[in-house]
C-alpha angles and dihedrals in degrees: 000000000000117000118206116244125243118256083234089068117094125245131205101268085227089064104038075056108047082043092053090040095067085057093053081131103043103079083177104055084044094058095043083055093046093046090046102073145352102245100051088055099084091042089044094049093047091060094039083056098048087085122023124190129187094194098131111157089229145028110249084057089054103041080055101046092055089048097051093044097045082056106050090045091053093051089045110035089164093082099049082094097061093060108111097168148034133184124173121185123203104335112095080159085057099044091047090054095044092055096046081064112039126038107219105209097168107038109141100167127052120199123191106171118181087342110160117190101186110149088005108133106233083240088078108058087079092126105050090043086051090060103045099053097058108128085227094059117107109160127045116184125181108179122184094355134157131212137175095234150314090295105057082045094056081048097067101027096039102098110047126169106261085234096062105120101171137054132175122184109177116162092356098151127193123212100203125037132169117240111165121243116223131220115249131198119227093279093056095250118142113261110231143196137238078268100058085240113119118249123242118260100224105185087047089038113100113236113276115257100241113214124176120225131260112264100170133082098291121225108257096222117211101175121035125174116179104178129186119311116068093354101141088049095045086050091058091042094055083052102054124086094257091065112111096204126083111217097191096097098045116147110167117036129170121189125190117177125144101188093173094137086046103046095045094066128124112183107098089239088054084045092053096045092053084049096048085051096047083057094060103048090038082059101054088050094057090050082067105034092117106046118029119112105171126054126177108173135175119247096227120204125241102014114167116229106280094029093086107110099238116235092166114148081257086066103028113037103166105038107140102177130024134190124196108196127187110038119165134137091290099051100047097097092055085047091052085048098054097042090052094062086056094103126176087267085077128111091199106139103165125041121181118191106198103193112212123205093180083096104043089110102057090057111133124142100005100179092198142040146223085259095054088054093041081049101055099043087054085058088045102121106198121155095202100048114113097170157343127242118203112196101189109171117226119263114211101355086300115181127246091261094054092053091051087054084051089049100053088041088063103034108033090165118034086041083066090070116097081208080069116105125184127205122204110212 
């Protein structure tokens, strides 16, 4: 019969550190490993450092987090190497603090959560571009951040690490943007050029925001997500020639932006400016034509014929799996019309359909149905797909039963498939 070995016993560090491994999530179980004996501590506080989080609910918590870790790391600078990732929430005065003390040389993750740098000088963003331009760094993340401008965000961004693979920009807002004003004659028509196309109106027009341009080894991004906020900005900014990332070689993109209020105008400056900002997504889309695979876009309400970002086969050639999010009554008729350019020239072998409820209130004149979309995904003719995936959130604490009924209330026929997979969120 097996006897347990004392804890005084040693153990191979490989295994202490497989075996600690599989509880990178589990602080307390770390630190009961760490406290129990002296010989787990250095493998335990390795893998508690291998992601560090300054996500304290308040701020004496946090206040006290940075300190103690500041401390121990600068007791034990031997384990500043084994530090992956970083995420900081709030605090830019914190951040600041942390990296004037400790040096970070490994970091492969960056983190910026509800961070807001109004009225903060670009000079001193030193930490955070310190960070980001470690050769080791491969994710940046900024979530729910706000900048002045373009500017104070290049300053920050604007010099990656040429081995960052991977961005990520939800929620991240700008204060100040830049949308032309057009000259108008005294009956309030646009003035136009030989061109059709309206003429600036320069002593209404706000100074142009100057960048220069990027003169280092830009970063080849394979995954992008630009989610809500100033996605339609952030989208112009990654296609200038400031920008220090290099879009060509994109494989992943996710692109979430509503635009109801925008594409329901009806003025013709409103018009030009929708049409300014289509340009410039629909640019960052042909810089990847070749090469993107997985798609996950953003069914926007509202959208006039012509406006729809195309992701035919034509555009997209080599698209594998696509996701169409925020579905709901008002964006049916963008979602047919994507479907409907899938054509049997496409290599789409997963298509996932996330239903949305948040709009339900705005619907007015929806043109088309549920039925017509289920219709037109049961007539899809796609060699290579092998399935569907329906995400539906729950309403009212509803069972799992209840959304599948929802489910097969939406989508009769696709629902029918036994290659048809919903997901309850």
């Amino acid at each position: 019969m097996a006897v347990m070995s004392p804890v005084s016993e040693s153990i191979p560090t490989e295994v202490l550190d497989t075996c600690l491994q599989s509880h990178l999530d589990d602080h307390e179980t770390l630190l009961a490993a760490a406290l129990v004996c002296k010989d787990w501590t250095p493998v335990a506080q390795r893998v508690l450092l291998k992601s560090i989080k300054f996500n304290q609910p308040n701020m004496v918590a946090y206040d006290r987090a940075v300190t103690l870790l500041s401390e121990l790391l600068e007791e034990k600078p031997e384990l500043i190497p084994f530090i992956r990732e970083v995420e900081f929430l709030w605090s830019h005065r914190w951040l600041t603090i942390f990296f004037e003390r400790i040096e970070l040389s490994s970091v492969e993750s960056f983190t910026l959560k509800e961070m807001s740098y109004l009225q903060i000088p670009a000079e001193d963003l030193e930490a955070e571009r310190r960070l980001v331009k470690l050769p080791s760094m491969t994710t940046v993340d900024l979530t729910g951040c706000t900048f002045e401008d373009v500017k104070q965000l290049t300053a920050l961004l604007g010099e990656c690490g040429p081995n960052v693979k991977k961005l990520k920009l939800h929620r991240v807002c700008l204060l100040r943007h830049r949308y032309p004003v057009f000259k108008r004659d005294n009956r309030h028509n646009l003035i136009t050029d030989s061109h059709g196309y309206p003429i600036e109106d320069e002593e209404r027009f706000p100074p142009a925001i100057k960048l220069d341009p990027f003169t280092g080894e830009r970063a080849k991004i394979e995954k992008l997500e630009l989610v809500r906020g100033a996605a339609v900005l952030l989208a112009t900014w990654l296609i200038w020639d400031s920008s220090p990332f290099d879009l060509t070689g994109l494989k992943s993109l996710r692109y979430e932006e509503d635009g109801y209020e925008r594409y329901k105008a009806q003025e013709d400056e409103q018009r030009f400016r929708i049409q300014s900002d289509r340009a410039a997504v629909t640019t960052v889309f042909e810089k990847c034509a070749s090469t993107l695979e997985h798609l996950e876009i953003y069914a926007a309400r509202g959208v006039s014929e012509g406006d729809e970002i195309d992701i035919s086969p034509k555009a997209l050639p080599n698209l594998k799996t696509l996701t169409i999010a925020g579905l709901c009554p008002d964006s049916i008729k963008t979602a047919i019309h994507w479907v409907a350019s899938l054509t049997s020239d496409s290599r789409i072998h997963h298509l996932t359909l996330k239903v949305s409820f948040g709009s339900l209130a705005v619907r007015k004149d929806a043109t088309q149905t549920w039925t017509d979309l289920d219709n037109a995904l049961d007539d899809l003719n796609l060699p290579f797909l092998q399935g569907f995936e329906v995400k539906i959130p729950r309403k009212n604490k509803q069972s799992e039963e209840e959304v599948e009924r929802r489910l097969r209330k939406y989508f009769p026929r696709i629902s029918e498939r036994e290659s048809c997979k919903l997901v309850v969120l």
